[in-house]
LOVOPA-213434 format. One record per residue (C-alpha): x, y, z; residue number from 1. Coordinates in Angstrom, 3 decimals. Layout:
N
{X=X Y=Y Z=Z i=NUM}
...
END
This chain:
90
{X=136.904 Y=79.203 Z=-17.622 i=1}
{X=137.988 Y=82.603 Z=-16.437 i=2}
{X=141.247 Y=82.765 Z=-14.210 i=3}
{X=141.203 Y=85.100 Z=-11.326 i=4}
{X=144.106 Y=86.239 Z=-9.312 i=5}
{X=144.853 Y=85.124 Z=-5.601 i=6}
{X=142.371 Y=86.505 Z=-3.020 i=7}
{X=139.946 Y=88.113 Z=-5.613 i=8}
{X=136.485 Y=86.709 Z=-6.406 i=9}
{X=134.810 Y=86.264 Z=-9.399 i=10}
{X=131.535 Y=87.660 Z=-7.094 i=11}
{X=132.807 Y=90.749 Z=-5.752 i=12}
{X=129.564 Y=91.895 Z=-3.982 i=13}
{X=129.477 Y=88.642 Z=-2.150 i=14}
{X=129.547 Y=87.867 Z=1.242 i=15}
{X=132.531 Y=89.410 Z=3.235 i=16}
{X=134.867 Y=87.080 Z=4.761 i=17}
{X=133.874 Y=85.060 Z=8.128 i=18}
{X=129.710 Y=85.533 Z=7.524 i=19}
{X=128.254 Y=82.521 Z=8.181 i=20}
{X=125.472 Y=81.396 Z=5.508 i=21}
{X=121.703 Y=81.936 Z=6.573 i=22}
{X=121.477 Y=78.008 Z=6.968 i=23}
{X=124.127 Y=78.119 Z=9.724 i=24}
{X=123.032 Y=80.988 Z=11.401 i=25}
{X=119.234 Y=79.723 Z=11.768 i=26}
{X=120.821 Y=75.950 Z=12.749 i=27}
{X=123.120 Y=78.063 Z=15.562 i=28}
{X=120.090 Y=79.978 Z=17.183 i=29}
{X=118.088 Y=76.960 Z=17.508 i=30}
{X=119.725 Y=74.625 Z=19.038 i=31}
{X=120.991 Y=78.294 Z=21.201 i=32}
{X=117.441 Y=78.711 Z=22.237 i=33}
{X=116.529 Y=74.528 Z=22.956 i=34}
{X=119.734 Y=74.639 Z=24.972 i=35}
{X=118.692 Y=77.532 Z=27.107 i=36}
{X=115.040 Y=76.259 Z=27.517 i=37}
{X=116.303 Y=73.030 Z=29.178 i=38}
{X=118.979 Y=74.478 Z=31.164 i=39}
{X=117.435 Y=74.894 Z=34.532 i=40}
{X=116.203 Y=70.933 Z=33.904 i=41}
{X=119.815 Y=69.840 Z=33.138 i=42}
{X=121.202 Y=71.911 Z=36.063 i=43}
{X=118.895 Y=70.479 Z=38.265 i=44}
{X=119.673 Y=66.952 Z=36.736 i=45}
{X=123.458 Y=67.170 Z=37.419 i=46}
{X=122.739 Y=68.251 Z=40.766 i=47}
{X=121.109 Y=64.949 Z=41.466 i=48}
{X=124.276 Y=62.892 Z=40.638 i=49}
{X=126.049 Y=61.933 Z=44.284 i=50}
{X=128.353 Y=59.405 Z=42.642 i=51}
{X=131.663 Y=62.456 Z=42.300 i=52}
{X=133.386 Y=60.675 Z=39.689 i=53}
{X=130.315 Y=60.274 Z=37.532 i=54}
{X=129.805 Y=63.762 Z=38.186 i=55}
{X=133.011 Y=65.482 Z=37.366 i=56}
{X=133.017 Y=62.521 Z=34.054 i=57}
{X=129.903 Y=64.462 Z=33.088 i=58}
{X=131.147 Y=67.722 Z=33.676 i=59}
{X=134.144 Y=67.236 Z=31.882 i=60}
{X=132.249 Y=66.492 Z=28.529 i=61}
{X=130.061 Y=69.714 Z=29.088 i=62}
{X=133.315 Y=71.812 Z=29.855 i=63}
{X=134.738 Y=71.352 Z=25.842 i=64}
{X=132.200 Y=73.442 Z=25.030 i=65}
{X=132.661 Y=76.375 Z=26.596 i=66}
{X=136.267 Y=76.996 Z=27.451 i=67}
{X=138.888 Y=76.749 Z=24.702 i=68}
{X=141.015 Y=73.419 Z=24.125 i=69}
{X=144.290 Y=73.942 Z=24.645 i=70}
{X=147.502 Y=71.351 Z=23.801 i=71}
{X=149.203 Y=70.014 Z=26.981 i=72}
{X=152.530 Y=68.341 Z=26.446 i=73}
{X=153.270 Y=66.925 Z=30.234 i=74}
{X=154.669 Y=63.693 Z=30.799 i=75}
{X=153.824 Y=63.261 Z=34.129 i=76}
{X=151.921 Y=60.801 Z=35.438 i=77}
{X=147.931 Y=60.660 Z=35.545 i=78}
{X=146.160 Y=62.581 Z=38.557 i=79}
{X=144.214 Y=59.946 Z=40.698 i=80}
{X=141.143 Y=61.285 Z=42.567 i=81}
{X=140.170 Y=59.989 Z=45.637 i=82}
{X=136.546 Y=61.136 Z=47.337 i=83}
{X=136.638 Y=60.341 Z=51.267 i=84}
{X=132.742 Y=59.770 Z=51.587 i=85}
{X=132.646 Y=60.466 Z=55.481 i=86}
{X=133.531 Y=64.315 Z=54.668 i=87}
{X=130.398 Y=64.703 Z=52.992 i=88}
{X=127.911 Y=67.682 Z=54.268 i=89}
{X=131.203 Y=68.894 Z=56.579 i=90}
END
């Protein structure tokens, strides 16, 4: 079997570093284009919730998809939420 040294390939016209296969590039626009087609519906859905905490619960799984997770080393204690239902529509 023929040794090669650190960082070289024994394909040298291969792909370049970081280019996703074809496979993963079809799979990515896909589910792209199935997730824009139902957006308006799942907007719309999530504006139907009226139960806050459910809400924000929902949002908060949606939300570690689009912003970037970051490491949070706090050892204070847990935020509490409380909704006040009679300032609704004010």
């Amino acid at each position: 079997m023929a040794q090669f040294k650190k960082g070289t390939s024994g394909h040298p016209g291969g792909r370049k570093p970081g280019t996703q296969n074809k496979s993963t590039v079809i799979i990515k626009d896909l589910v792209t284009e199935l997730v824009s087609k139902g957006m308006d519906q799942a907007i719309d859905k999530l504006n139907e919730i009226e139960d806050p905490e459910k809400y924000l619960n929902i949002l908060s799984k949606f939300i570690q998809y689009v912003l970037p997770k970051h490491e949070i080393k706090d050892n204070s204690q847990p935020i509490e939420l409380h909704f006040d239902k009679s300032l609704e529509g004010a």
